[in-house]
C-alpha positions in Angstrom: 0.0 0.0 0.0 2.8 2.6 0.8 4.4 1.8 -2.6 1.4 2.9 -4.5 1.0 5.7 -2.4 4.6 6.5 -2.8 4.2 5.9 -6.9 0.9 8.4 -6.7 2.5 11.5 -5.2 5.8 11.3 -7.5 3.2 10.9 -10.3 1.6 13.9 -9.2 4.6 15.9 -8.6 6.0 15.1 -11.9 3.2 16.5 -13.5 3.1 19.4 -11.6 6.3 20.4 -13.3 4.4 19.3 -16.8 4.9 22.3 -19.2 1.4 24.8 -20.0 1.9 24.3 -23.4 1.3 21.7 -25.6 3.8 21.2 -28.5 4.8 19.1 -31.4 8.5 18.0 -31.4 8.7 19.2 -35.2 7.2 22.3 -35.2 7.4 26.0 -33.2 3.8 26.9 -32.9 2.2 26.6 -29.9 -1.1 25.2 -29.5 -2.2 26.4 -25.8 -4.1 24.6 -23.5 -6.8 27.3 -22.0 -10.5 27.7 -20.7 -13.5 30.0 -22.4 -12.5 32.3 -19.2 -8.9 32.6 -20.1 -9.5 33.5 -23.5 -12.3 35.5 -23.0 -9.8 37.9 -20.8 -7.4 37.6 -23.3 -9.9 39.2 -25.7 -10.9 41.8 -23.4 -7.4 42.9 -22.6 -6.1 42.5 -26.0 -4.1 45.8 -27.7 -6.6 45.6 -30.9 -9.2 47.4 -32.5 -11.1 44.0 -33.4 -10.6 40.5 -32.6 -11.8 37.8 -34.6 -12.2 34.7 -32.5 -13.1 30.8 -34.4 -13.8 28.1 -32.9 -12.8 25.1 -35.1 -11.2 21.4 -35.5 -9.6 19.5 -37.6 -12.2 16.4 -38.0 -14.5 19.4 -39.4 -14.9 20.2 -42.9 -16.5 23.6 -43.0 -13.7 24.7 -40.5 -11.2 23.3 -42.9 -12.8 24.8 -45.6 -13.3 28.3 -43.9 -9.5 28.7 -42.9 -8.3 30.0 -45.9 -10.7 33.1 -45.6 -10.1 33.6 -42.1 -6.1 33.8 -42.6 -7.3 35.7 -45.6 -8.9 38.7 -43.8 -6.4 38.2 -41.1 -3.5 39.3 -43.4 -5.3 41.7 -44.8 -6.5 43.9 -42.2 -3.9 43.1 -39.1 -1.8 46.3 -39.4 -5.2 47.7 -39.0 -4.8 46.8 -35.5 -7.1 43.2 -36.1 -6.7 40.0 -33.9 -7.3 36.3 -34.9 -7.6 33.8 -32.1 -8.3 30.2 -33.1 -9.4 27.7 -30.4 -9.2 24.2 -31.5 -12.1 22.2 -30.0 -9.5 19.3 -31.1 -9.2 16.5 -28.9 -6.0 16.9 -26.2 -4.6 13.8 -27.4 -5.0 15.0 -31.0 -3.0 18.2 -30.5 -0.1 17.5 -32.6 -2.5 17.1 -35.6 -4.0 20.8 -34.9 -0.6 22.3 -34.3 0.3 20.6 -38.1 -2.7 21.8 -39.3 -2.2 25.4 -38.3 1.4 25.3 -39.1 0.6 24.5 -42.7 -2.3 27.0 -42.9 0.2 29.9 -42.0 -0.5 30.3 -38.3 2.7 32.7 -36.4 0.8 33.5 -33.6 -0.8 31.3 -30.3 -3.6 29.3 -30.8 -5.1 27.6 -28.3 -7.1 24.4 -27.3 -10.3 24.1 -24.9 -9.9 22.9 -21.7 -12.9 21.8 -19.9 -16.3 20.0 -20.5 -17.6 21.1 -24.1 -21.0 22.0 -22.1 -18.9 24.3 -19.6 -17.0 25.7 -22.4 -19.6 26.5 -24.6 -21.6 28.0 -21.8 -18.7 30.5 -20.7 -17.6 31.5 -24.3 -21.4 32.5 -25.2 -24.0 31.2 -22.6 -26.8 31.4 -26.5 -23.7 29.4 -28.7 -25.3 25.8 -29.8 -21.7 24.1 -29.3 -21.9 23.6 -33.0 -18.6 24.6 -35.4 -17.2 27.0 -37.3 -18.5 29.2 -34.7 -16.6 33.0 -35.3 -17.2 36.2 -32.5 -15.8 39.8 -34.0 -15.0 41.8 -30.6 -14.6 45.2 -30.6 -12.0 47.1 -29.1 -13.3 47.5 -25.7 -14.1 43.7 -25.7 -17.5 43.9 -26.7 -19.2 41.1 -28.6 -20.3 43.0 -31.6 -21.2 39.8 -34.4 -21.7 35.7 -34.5 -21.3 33.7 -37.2 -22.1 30.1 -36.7 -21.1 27.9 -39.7 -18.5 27.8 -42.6 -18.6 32.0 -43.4 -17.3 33.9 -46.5 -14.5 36.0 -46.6 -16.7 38.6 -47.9 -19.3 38.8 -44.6 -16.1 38.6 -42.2 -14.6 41.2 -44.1 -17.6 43.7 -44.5 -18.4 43.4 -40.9 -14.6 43.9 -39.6 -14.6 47.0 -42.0 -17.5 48.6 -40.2 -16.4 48.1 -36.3 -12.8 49.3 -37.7 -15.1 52.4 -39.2 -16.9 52.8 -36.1 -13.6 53.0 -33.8 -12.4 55.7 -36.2 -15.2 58.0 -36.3 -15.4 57.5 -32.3 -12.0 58.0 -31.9 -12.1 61.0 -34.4 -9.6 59.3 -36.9 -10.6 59.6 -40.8 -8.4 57.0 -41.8 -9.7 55.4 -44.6 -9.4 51.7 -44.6 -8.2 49.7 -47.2 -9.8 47.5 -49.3 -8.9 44.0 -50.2 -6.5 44.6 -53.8 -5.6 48.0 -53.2 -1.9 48.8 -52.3 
């Protein structure tokens, strides 16, 4: 009995020292480990004018297929002061696949990976969310949940509504700055 006591508390203590982060042995990117709460913070404190949060996987075709337009608007609009934050709702033990999948879709920035029951997640991130994916929020500056998309969504509706919170910040702020749009140099 005092063995497997013994074995149980170095178990625990070893992972204890287990590293936040979860991340493939061939790549950089992170994929980060966090709950609905800790990103939602992260939103709120974040030093953007919009943030552009998708919930996705990689066992989902429409989240698959709406990637592309994501990164898409991402690029286009991020020295406009935009954000993207992808949460995988991968599996943990699948985490190497998402971190390949992002890696190959272009992803330099954190991503991260829910923690926690779906229900409890879903619940936190937007108490009237279905659970169902490609789910996308567009925050505004101040953190505020200004549009939901819920399914595979066009580059052209992200882009159009991430056009006119950027518009709104300006006019509120007083700036005139006008805002590029996708093709022009």
């Amino acid at each position: 009995m005092k063995r497997h006591i013994f074995v149980f508390v170095a178990l625990l203590f070893i992972s204890c020292d287990a590293p936040k982060t979860d991340r493939a042995s061939n790549t950089d990117e992170y994929l980060i480990p966090a709950t609905a709460e800790e990103i939602l913070k992260n939103v709120k404190n974040a030093d953007a004018r919009v943030v552009l949060v998708n919930v996705w996987a990689t066992w989902c075709q429409p989240c698959v297929e709406e990637f592309p337009d994501l990164m898409a608007v991402y690029q286009q609009y991020k020295e406009q002061g935009v954000k993207l934050v992808f949460i995988s709702a991968d599996f943990e033990g699948q985490a190497d696949g998402a971190i390949a999948f992002l890696k190959a879709q272009g992803v330099d920035f954190p991503s991260y990976l829910k923690l926690r029951s779906d229900r409890a997640f879903i619940n936190t991130l937007d108490p009237n969310w279905s659970g169902a994916i490609p789910a996308t929020w567009l925050y505004d500056s101040e953190g505020n949940k200004r549009y939901f998309w819920l399914g595979k969504t066009s580059h052209e509706q992200f882009e159009k509504q991430i056009r006119d919170v950027l518009m709104e910040g300006d006019q509120q702020s007083g700036l005139h700055t006008p805002l590029k749009a996708r093709g022009e140099t």
